[in-house]
Every structure is written in C-alpha cells, then in structure tokens.
C-alpha positions in Angstrom: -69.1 -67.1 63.1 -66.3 -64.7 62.3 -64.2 -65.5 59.5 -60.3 -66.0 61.1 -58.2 -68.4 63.1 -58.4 -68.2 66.4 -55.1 -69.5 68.5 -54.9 -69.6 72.4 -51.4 -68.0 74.0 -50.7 -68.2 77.6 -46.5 -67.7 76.5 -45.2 -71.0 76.2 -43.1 -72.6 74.4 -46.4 -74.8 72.4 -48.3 -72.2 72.3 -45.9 -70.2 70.3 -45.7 -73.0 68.2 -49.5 -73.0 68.2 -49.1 -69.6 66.9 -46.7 -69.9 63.6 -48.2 -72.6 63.1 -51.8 -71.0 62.9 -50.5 -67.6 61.1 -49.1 -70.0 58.3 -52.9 -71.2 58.4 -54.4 -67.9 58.5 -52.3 -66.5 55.5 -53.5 -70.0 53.1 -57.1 -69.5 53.9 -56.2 -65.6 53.4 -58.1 -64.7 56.8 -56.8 -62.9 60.1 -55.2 -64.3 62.8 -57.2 -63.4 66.5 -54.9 -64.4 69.7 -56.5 -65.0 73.0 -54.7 -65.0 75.9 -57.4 -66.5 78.8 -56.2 -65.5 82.7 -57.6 -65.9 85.7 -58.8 -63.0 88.0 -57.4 -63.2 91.6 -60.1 -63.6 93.8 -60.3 -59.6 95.9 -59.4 -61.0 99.1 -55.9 -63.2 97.9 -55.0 -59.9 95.8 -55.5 -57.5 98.5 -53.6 -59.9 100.6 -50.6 -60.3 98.5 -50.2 -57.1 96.8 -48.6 -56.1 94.6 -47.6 -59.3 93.3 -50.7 -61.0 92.7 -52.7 -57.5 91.7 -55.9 -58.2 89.5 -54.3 -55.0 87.7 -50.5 -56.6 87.3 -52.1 -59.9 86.3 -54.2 -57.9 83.6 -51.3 -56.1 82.5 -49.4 -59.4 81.4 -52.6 -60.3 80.3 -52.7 -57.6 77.5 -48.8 -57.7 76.9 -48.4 -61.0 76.1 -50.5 -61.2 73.3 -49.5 -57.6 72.4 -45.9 -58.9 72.2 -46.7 -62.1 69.8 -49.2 -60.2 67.5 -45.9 -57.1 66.8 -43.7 -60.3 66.2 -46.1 -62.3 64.3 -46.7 -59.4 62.2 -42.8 -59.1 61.3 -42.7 -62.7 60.4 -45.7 -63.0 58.3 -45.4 -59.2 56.6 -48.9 -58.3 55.4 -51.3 -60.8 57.9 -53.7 -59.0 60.1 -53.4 -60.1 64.1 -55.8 -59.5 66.4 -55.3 -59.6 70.1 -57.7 -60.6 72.7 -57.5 -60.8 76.5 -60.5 -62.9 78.1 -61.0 -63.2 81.8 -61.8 -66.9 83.0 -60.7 -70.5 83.0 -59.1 -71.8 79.8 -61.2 -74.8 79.4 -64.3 -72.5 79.7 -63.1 -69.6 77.9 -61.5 -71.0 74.8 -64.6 -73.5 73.6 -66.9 -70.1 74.0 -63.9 -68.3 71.9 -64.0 -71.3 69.7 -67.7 -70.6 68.8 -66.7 -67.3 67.3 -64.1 -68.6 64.5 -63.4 -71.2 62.0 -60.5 -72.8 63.5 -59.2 -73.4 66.6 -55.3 -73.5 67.3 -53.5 -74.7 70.6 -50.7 -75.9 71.6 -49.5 -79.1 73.0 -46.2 -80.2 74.8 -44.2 -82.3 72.7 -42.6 -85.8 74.4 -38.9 -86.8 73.5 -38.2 -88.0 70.3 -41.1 -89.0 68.1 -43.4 -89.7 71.3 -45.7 -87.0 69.9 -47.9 -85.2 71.9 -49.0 -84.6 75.6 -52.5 -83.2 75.9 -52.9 -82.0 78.7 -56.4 -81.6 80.4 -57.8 -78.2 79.1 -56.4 -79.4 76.1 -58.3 -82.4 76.0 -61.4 -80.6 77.9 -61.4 -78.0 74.9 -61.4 -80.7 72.2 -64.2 -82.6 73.6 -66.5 -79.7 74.3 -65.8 -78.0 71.1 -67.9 -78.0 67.4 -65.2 -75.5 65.9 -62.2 -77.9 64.4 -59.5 -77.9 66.7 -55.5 -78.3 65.5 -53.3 -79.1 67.9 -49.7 -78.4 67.2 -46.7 -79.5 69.5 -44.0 -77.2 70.2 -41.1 -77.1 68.4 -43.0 -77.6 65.2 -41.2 -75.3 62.6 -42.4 -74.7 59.0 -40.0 -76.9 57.5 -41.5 -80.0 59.3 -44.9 -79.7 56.9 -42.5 -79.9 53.6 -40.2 -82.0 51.4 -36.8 -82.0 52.5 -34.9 -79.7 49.4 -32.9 -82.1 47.1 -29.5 -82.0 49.3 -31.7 -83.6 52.0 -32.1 -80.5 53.9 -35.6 -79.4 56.1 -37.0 -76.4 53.5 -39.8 -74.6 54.1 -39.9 -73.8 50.3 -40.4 -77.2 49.1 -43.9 -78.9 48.2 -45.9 -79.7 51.3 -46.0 -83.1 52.5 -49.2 -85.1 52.1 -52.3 -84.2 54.5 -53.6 -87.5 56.2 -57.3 -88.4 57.1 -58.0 -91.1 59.4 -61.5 -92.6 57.6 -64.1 -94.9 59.0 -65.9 -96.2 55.9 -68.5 -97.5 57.9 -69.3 -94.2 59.6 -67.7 -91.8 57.3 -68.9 -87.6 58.0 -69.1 -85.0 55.2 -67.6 -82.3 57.7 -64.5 -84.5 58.6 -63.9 -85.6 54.1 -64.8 -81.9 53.3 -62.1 -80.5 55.9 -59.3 -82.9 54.7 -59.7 -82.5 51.3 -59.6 -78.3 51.8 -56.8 -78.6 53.7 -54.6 -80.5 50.9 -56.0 -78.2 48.5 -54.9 -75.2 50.0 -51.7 -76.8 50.5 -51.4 -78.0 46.7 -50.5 -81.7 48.1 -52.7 -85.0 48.1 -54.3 -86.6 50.4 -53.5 -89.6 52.1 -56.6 -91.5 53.2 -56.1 -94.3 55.7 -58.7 -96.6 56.6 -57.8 -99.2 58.7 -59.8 -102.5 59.1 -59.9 -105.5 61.9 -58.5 -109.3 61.3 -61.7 -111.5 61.5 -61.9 -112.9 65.3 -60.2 -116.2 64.2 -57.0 -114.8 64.4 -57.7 -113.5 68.0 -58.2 -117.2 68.9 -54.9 -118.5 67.2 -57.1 -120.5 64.9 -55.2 -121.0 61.2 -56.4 -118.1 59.1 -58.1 -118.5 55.8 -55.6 -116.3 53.4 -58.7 -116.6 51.1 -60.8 -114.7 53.0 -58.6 -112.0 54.4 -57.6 -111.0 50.5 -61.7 -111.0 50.0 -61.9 -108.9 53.1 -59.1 -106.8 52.0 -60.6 -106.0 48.4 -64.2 -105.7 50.4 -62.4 -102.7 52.2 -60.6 -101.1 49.5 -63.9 -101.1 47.5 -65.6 -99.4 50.1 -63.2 -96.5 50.9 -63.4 -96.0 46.9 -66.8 -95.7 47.3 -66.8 -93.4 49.9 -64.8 -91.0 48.2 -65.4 -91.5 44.7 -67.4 -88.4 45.0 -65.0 -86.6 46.7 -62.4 -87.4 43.9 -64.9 -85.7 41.6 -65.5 -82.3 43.2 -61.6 -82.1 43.8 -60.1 -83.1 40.8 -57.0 -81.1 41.3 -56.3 -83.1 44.8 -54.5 -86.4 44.1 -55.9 -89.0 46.4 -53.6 -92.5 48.0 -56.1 -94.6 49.5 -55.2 -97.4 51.7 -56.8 -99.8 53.5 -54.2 -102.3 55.4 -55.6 -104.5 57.9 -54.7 -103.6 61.4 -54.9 -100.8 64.3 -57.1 -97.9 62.5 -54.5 -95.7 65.4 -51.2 -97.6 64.2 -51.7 -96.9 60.3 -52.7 -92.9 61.1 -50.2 -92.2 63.5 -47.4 -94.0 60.5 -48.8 -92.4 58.4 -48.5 -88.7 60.3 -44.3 -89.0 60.3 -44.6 -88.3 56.2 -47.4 -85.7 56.9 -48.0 -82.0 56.9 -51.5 -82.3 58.4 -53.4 -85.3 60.3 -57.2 -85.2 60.3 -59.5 -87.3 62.5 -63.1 -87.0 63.3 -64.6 -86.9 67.0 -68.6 -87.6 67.0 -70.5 -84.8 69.4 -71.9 -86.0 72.3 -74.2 -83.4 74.6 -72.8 -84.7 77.6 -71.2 -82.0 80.0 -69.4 -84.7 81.8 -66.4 -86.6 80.9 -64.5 -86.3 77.8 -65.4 -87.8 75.1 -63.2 -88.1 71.8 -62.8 -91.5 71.2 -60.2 -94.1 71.2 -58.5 -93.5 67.3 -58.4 -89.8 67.7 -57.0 -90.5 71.5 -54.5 -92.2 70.2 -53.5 -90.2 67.6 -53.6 -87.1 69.5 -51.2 -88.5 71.7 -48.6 -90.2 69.6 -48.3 -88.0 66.3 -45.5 -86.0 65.1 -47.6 -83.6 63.1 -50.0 -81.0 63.6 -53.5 -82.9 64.4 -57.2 -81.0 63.4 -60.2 -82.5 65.3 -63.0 -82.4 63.6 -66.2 -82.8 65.4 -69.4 -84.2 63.4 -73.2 -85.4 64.6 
C-alpha cells in the first residue's frame, strides 16, 4: 500500500469538495495527495461513428486535463503539498475500489441535499463503499474548511479556530480495533476529542405500550455506560492526549450519530466485510448516517 490519499475527480461540484477536503487530510497526515480521474473508453465503433465529438482521443484528453487542472490549483491553495495525478480507463465503481487498494484513504464526493438533509450517495458511491477494505470519507459538496472548526469568538465560520470534535458511532457489543484506532487518529491529528456515541435499545416493553420500569432502564442505562468505558478504557490509555465524551443515551444508534455529526469535524462508522460480490452491503447505522450527515463521514471496514 502506498503511503497518500487517494481522492476520485470526475469535475463536479462534490468532488472538488472531495478534493479540499482530502488535501487538508493529506497535509495532517503529512502524505501526498494522488487524484484519479476514471473515464470510460468509447467503444471503436460509436467513436468512429460520431467523431470528433465522442473521440477515444478527445475523451482522453479531458481525461488528463481535468486532473491536471485541480492538482496546479490544489497546489496554489495548499503551497508545499505534493499532487499526483492519475487518469484510469474503466467504470468508476470498478476502478476506484482497485485504486483504493493502492492508498490509505479513500476520498469521494457526495451531492449534498437542501438544508441539513445531508448526503445523497449515489450508486458508485455506495458500490465503492461496500466493496472497499481501504477507509472511505465521503465529503458533500459545499463542504468548506471552516465547517470542521469553532466558529471565531464574533460567531463567525473560521478556519483558524480549534477543530470541532471527531464522532465515532460505537457498538460495544461488537466493537473493531480498526474502526477505535481510526477515530482516535483522526482527533489526534486534529488536536480535538472524540466524541463517542453508543446508542442502546428500550427493552421490548416499551414497544408494547406496557408501563416501563424507570428502575430498570437507569440499571440498563449505567449497564451501557459501563460497557462503553470498558471498551475504551484502553483506548484512553494509549491516547492520553485525546480527551474522550462518552455517551450512551437510549435510543436510535443512527439518530444520536447523525446529532451528534451537526457539532462535528469528522463522523466515523464501521462497515463489517462481507465477500459477497452481490448487493451492497453496509449496514443499516452507517446507511443512515451516510445519508443524513452534515459532516464529512469515513467508513471503516473491519472483519
């Protein structure tokens, strides 16, 4: 695996995004930034047809400039990061989960809905997440510096401020070393804490309107929060310098992440690996929080 963060560009708007956001990456982890830009040949017989306009040579041209144009711009921006371009023949959701093998991070982009709708994943997008070991961010367009930080003490968006807490989504009863180790990087390269979220289900009385036992839930409650200590009681230790906010509120596991992710500079979720070419298969927290987000979201897969 090469050592740099790997972002796919095919122009838009998100995937510029995808790109800012990725050289902000690259320059934290201190590693280069590699753009690939995935088109698809013309079959002979359509480009022969409808020459010049759909030319295998005109689509390769674009091909080269576009990333060629976004590395010479990243480079102005981000004075002193080294960009690497990268045109790759092929399908996107083919091409990017064999460019994903080849780097440590994985950056697209992602249409962003009105408002605070979040996200629309789009079907490579979702095709590249589930068939992809390499973490995966997915960054929305419009995302701007400023939206990862504090706002500046005259309440205005500041890119120079302190970063905003990175938030893990956490399943104590299935909790992965990749997906704890990943979050707990990410706010130390940041210099922020980390926000850990483990939600929990209501006992099955409550389902069935039956009175609940206030008892019981505040055992349940302290059950939880004991475990999620547990879990990263460890963690705490070999990051001392990372302030960690657990929280365990009963509820939606989806719901607390994706409140959590309006105060956030990062959202981390885990997707267990399955080996089956068909389908997608992410699972329904990360789904949802894929979806509904207003911050950048890594995937991280794990066995």
């Amino acid at each position: 695996m090469s050592r740099n963060i790997t972002v796919g560009l095919d122009g838009s708007a998100e995937s510029r995004a995808a790109a800012e956001w990725a050289a902000r990456e690259a320059k934290l982890r201190g590693l280069p930034l590699r753009l690939v830009h995935v088109w698809e040949p013309v079959p002979e017989p359509m480009a022969q047809a409808q020459a010049p306009l759909l030319g295998a040579g005109k689509l390769r041209h674009w091909s080269e400039r576009i990333p060629r144009e976004a590395a010479d711009g990243l480079r102005r921006r981000h004075p002193g990061l080294r960009v690497e371009t990268e045109p790759i023949p092929g399908r996107p959701m083919d091409a990017l989960p064999e460019a994903a093998k080849d780097t440590e991070l994985l950056v697209l982009g992602s249409r962003g809905l009105s408002g605070i709708g979040g996200f629309l994943v789009g079907s490579v997008g979702a095709a590249v997440i589930a068939h992809t070991d390499t973490p995966v961010v997915m960054v929305r367009a419009g995302e701007q510096a400023a939206d990862e930080h504090e706002m500046d003490p005259a309440g205005i968006p500041s890119a120079a401020t302190a970063y905003r807490p990175v938030v893990l989504g956490l399943d104590t009863a299935r909790p992965d070393d990749t997906v704890i180790a990943f979050a707990f990087e990410e706010a130390a390269l940041r210099g922020t804490a980390l926000r850990v979220v483990h939600g929990w289900n209501l006992p099955p009385y409550f389902a069935y309107g039956l009175p609940a036992d206030a008892e019981l839930n505040a055992a349940l409650g302290r059950q939880e929060a004991a475990a999620l200590a547990a879990v990263l009681r460890p963690w705490r230790q070999k990051y001392p310098d990372v302030e960690v906010v657990e929280e365990s509120p009963s509820g939606s596991p989806a719901n607390h992440v994706l409140d959590a992710s309006r105060e956030a500079s990062l959202v981390v979720v885990g997707r267990r690996v399955r080996r089956s070419p068909f389908g997608v298969h992410i699972g329904p927290v990360t789904h949802a929080v894929l979806h509904h987000a207003t911050a950048p979201v890594a995937v991280v897969a794990h066995d």
